[in-house]
FIGUVO-708145 format. One record per residue (C-alpha): residue in one letter; z, y, x. Coordinates in steps of 0.1 Angstrom, whole numbers, plus 5000, padded with zeros to 4 digits. Layout:
<pavexs>
AZYX;...
</pavexs>
This chain:
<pavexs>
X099821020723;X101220700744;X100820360732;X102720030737;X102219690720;X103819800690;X104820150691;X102620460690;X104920760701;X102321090686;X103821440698;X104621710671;X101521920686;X098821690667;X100621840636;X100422170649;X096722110654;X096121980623;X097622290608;X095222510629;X092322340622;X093022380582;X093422760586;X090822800607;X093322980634;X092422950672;X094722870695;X094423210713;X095323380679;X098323130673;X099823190706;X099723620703;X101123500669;X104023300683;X104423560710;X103623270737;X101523210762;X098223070757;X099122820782;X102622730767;X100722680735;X098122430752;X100622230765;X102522230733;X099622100713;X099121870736;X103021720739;X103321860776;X106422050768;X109221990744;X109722190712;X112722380713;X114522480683;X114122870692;X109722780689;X110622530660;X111822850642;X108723110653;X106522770634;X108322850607;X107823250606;X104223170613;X103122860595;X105822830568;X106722550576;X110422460577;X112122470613;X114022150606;X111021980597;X109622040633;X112721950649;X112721640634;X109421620643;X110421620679;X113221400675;X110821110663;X108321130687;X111421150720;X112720860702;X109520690702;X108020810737;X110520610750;X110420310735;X106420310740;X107120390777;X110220120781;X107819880764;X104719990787;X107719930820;X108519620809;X105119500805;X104119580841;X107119490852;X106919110836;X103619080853;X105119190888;X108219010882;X106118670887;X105018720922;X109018730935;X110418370937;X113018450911;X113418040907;X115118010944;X116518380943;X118318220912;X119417850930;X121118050956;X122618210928;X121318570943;X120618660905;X121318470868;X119418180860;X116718270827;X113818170813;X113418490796;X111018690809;X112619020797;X115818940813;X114318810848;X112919170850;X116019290844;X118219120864;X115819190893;X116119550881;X119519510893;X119319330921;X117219590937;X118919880928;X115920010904;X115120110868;X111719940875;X110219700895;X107119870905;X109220120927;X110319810948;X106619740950;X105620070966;X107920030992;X106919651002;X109819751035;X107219871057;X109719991084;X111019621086;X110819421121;X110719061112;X109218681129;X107618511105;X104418271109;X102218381083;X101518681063;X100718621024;X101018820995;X103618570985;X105218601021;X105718991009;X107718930980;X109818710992;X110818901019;X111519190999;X113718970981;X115318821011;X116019171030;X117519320999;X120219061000;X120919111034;X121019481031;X123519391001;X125719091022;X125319341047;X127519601030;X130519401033;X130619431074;X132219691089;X130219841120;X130920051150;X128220311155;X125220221172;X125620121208;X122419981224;X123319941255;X126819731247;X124019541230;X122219501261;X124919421282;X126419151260;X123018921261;X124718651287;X127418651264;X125418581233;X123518321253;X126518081261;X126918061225;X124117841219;X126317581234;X128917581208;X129117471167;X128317741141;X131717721131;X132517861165;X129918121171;X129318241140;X132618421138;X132418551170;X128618621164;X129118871143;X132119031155;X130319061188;X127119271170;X129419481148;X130819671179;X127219691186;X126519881155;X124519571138;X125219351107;X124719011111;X123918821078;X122818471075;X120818371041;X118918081032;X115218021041;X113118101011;X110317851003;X106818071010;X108418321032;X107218181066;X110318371076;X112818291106;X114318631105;X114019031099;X115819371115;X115719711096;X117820031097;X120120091065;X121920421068;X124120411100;X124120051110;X120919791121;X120919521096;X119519121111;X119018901088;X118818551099;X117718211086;X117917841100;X114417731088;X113917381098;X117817381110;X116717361146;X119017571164;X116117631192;X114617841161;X117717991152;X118518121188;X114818251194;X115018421162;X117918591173;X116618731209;X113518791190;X115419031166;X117519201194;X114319291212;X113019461183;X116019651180;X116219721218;X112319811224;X112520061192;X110519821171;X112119871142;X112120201114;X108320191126;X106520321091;X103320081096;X106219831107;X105819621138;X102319551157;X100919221172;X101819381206;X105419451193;X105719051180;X104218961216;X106819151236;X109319051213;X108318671218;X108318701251;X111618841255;X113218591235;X111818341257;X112618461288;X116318571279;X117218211268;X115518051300;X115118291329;X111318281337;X111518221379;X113917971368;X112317781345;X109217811365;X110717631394;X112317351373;X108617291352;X107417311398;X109316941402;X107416801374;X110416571364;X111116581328;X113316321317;X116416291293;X118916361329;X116816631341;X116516811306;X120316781306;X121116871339;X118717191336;X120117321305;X123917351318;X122417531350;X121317801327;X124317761303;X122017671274;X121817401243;X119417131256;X117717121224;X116317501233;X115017361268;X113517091248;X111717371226;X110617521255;X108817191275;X107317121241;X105717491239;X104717521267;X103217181269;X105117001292;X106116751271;X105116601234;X106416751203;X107916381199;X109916391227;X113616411231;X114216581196;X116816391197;X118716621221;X117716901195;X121117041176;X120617071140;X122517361122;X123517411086;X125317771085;X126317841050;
</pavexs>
């Protein structure tokens, strides 16, 4: 018997029962009457299996009662069994449906705006490719690589909700196979780009990383994500997902580097997903990509950190001030208040 809030779906076998128990008949004798198993029997009684028209006939031979009256017997209870267990889906589903920030999944018009419950769960249904919701939860993307700066159990959801749509946006770019070591060698290339507008790198962004094998999607920051960006394998290309949060393009860039490294160190597909040592090396990598170590070392070595100097430095490595700026301020060279001025603040739709 299964139960939901308003139906109660009860399996011919409790008839069957019934029956046995007013003749007095064991179940060992019904089955050698029926010519089945004892074990078929159980599982009968107890709405395991279905009945079949050909045992819906023996019931009648043996208990006289009519074949179609057992086969309509059945019909109700499938009919019922799942509209209990649709009801019993949604249910859960409602309750798991709140912890995923369907309010700004819906401003970014990822899925229809509702305030029906019933139809939130089903349009996130949809949006993740699953008849319920509780088979997104027991994935929670373990294998994903991703910089964020907290971890929540709101963090989770969102980012679930934010990599599906970049594995979706990601669909629509056409990738060459996997090349890591084009990837590798096209770093200095990548680099010189922090220099220019969105409008000019994006474009060229993402044309450059398709030949590498990997999607480049930009999305909007999610509020409660702590997210900057995330890498994951989907099928035969590397999807990066990236977000501008806090429009500093320092961020953006380090996101970036932070993301190839993943990819290049093997970070990503990992099933626990990525360590505290893999976010280290990764951070690390980043940093030192954007502005060589020895060089940045011996520029910090003159202790002259003015507006000239700061500009001066970043075209000798060929990089946006602003991420030189990030840099003094991290590493405590500088205050955070000064010179964000020279910091380049992106909006990439």
């Amino acid at each position: 018997m299964i139960r939901s809030h308003s139906t109660i779906a009860t399996p011919p076998g409790a008839t069957i029962k019934e029956q046995l128990v007013d003749r007095g008949m064991s179940q060992k004798e019904f089955a050698e009457r029926m010519d089945l198993s004892e074990k078929h029997i159980s599982k009968l009684v107890n709405g395991e299996v279905q009945l079949t028209s050909d045992v819906a006939v023996r019931l009648e031979m043996v208990l006289g009662i009519p074949a179609q009256f057992w086969c309509k017997l059945e019909s109700i209870y499938r009919e019922k069994l799942v509209k209990a267990n649709a009801e019993n889906e949604m249910d859960a589903d409602i309750e798991l449906m709140k912890k995923f920030p369907y309010k700004e999944m819906a401003s970014q018009n990822w899925i229809a705006k509702t305030t029906n419950v019933n139809e939130k769960v089903i349009n996130l249904r949809k949006f993740f490719e699953v008849v319920k919701l509780t088979l997104v939860q027991n994935s929670l993307h373990p294998s994903i690589a991703c910089r964020r700066v907290s971890e929540t159990e709101k963090a989770d959801y969102a980012l679930i909700a934010w990599a599906q749509k970049a594995k979706l946006d990601a669909r629509n770019i056409e990738t060459s196979a996997i090349n890591l070591k084009k990837l590798s060698s096209s770093l200095s290339e990548i680099r010189s780009m922090t220099r220019l507008d969105p409008e000019e790198f994006c474009p060229r962004l993402v044309s450059l990383l398709a030949n590498c094998g990997v999607a480049l999607v930009f999305l909007p920051h999610i509020g409660g994500s702590f997210l900057h960006g995330a890498t994951f394998y989907d099928k035969n290309k590397i999807v990066v997902g990236l977000t501008v949060r806090g429009k500093d393009a320092d961020k953006f860039w380090f996101s970036l580097f932070h993301e190839i490294a993943h990819i290049l160190y093997g970070h990503i597909a990992q099933a626990d997903g990525t360590s505290e040592e893999d976010e280290v090396t990764a951070n690390i990598f980043a940093r030192d990509t954007l502005i060589p170590f020895d060089k940045f070392q011996y520029y910090t070595s003159q202790c002259n950190f003015n507006r000239e100097s700061i500009l001066d430095f970043a075209r000798s490595v060929n990089v946006d001030p602003g991420i030189v700026v990030g840099r003094l301020q991290k590493d405590n060279f500088i205050e955070y208040s000064w010179y964000n001025d020279l910091k380049t603040k992106y909006q990439i739709l």
